[in-house]
C-alpha positions, -999 to +999 in steps of 0.1 A: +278-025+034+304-035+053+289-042+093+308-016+120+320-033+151+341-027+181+376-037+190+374-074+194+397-069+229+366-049+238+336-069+230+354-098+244+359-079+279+322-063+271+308-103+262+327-112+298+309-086+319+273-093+305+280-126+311+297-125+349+326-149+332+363-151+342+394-152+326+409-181+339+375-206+329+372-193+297+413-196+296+408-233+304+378-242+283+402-229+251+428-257+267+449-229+272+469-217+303+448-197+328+462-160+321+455-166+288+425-144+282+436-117+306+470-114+281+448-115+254+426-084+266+452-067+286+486-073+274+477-077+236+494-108+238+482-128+214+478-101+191+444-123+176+429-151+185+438-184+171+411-188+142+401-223+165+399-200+201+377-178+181+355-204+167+347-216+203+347-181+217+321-169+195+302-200+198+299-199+233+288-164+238+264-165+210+278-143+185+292-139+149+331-145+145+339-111+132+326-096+166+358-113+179+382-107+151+370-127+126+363-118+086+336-090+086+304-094+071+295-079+040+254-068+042+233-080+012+216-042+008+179-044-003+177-034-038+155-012-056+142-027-084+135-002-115+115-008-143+132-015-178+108-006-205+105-022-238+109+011-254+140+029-269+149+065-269+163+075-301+198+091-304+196+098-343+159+104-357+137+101-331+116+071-322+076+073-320+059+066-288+074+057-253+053+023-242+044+013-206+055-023-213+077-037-188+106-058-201+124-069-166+138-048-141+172-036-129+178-038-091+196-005-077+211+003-038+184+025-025+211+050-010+229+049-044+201+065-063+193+090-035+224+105-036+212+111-076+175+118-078+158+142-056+125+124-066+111+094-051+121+058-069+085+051-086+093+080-108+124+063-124+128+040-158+153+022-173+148+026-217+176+019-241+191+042-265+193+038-306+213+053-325+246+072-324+235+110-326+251+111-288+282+093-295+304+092-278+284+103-251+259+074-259+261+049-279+238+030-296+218-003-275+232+019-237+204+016-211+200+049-196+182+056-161+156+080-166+142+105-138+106+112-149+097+134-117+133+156-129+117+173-160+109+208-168+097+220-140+139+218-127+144+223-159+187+227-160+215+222-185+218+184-190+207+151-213+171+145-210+148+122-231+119+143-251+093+140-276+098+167-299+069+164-331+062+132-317+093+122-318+113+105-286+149+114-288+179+116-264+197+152-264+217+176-248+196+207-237+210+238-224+191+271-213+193+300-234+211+327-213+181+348-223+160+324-206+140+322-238+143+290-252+163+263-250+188+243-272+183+209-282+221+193-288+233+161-305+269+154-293+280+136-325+286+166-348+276+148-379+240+152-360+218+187-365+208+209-334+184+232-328+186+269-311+158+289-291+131+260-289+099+274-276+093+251-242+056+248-252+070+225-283+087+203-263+074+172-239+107+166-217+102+131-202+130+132-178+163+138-169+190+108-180+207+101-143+230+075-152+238+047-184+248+015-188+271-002-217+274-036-228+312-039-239+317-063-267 
């Protein structure tokens, strides 16, 4: 995140005030003429500092170069770090159990996945996808972020991981207009669907937020 500061004519005047300084000392201490600082702040004149004034400037009062001018900051966020399981969803004929085991983990911006998930983080997974029933969607090895607190109790039109006759699969699920049912989609047309799935036959594990590709 990129740190918000003031004008650096302002924080300089700001930095003077706190500090009872003058224009003319500080002028002298950069080896420059006296009305140098009061050009600088008043006049615009320089229109920066010179890189070395700065340096000394910043130094003296204590603070980070960008408050005068200098390059801004870029903030290291604190990352969320989300499980990857050693488990794959399939996206063809359905895989068998989806395990616990933790592989690694994936670190996300905090703010990044609140502006997805409506759920707090411990309910998200990372699990990789086999199979090319979702193409081109999905492809086959893509990690997929799964929201396992955004299942059927929000229940919408979206791609959700499932078990389905204990089965694990990827899919495309829409809501009957009826509201009886649902529809459980492949994307790759060479792949079957079903129509008007009772609810009760279906464990939805969570809604797929966002994937990841490796690109050969």
């Amino acid at each position: 995140m990129l740190a918000q500061i003031e004008d650096p004519r302002t924080a300089l005047q700001r930095l003077i005030d706190e500090r009872n300084e003058d224009y003319a000392g500080l002028s002298r201490m950069l080896r420059r003429n006296d009305a140098y600082i009061q050009q600088y702040i008043k006049r615009g004149t320089p229109k920066r500092l010179h890189e070395e004034d700065r340096r000394v400037l910043a130094a003296y009062f204590g603070v980070k170069e960008a408050v005068l001018g200098g390059p801004q900051e870029w903030e290291q966020p604190a990352l969320q770090q989300v499980p990857v399981l050693d488990v794959y969803a399939s996206a063809g004929h359905g895989a068998a159990d989806f395990g616990e085991a933790r592989r690694t983990t994936i670190g996300f911006d905090p703010r990044w996945l609140r502006d997805r998930t409506k759920g707090s983080a411990d309910g998200l997974s990372v699990i990789q996808v086999k199979g090319d029933s979702m193409a081109p969607t999905l492809a086959d090895g893509d990690d997929v972020l799964v929201d396992r607190k955004d299942g059927v109790g929000r229940l919408r039109d979206g791609i959700y991981v499932l078990r389905l006759d204990d089965s694990l699969m990827v899919k495309r699920l829409a809501r009957n207009p009826s509201g009886r049912g649902i529809s459980i989609k492949s994307d790759n047309p060479d792949y079957p669907s079903w129509q008007n799935i009772e609810l009760g036959r279906i464990d939805i594990v969570g809604r797929v937020l966002w994937f990841g590709r490796t690109l050969s």
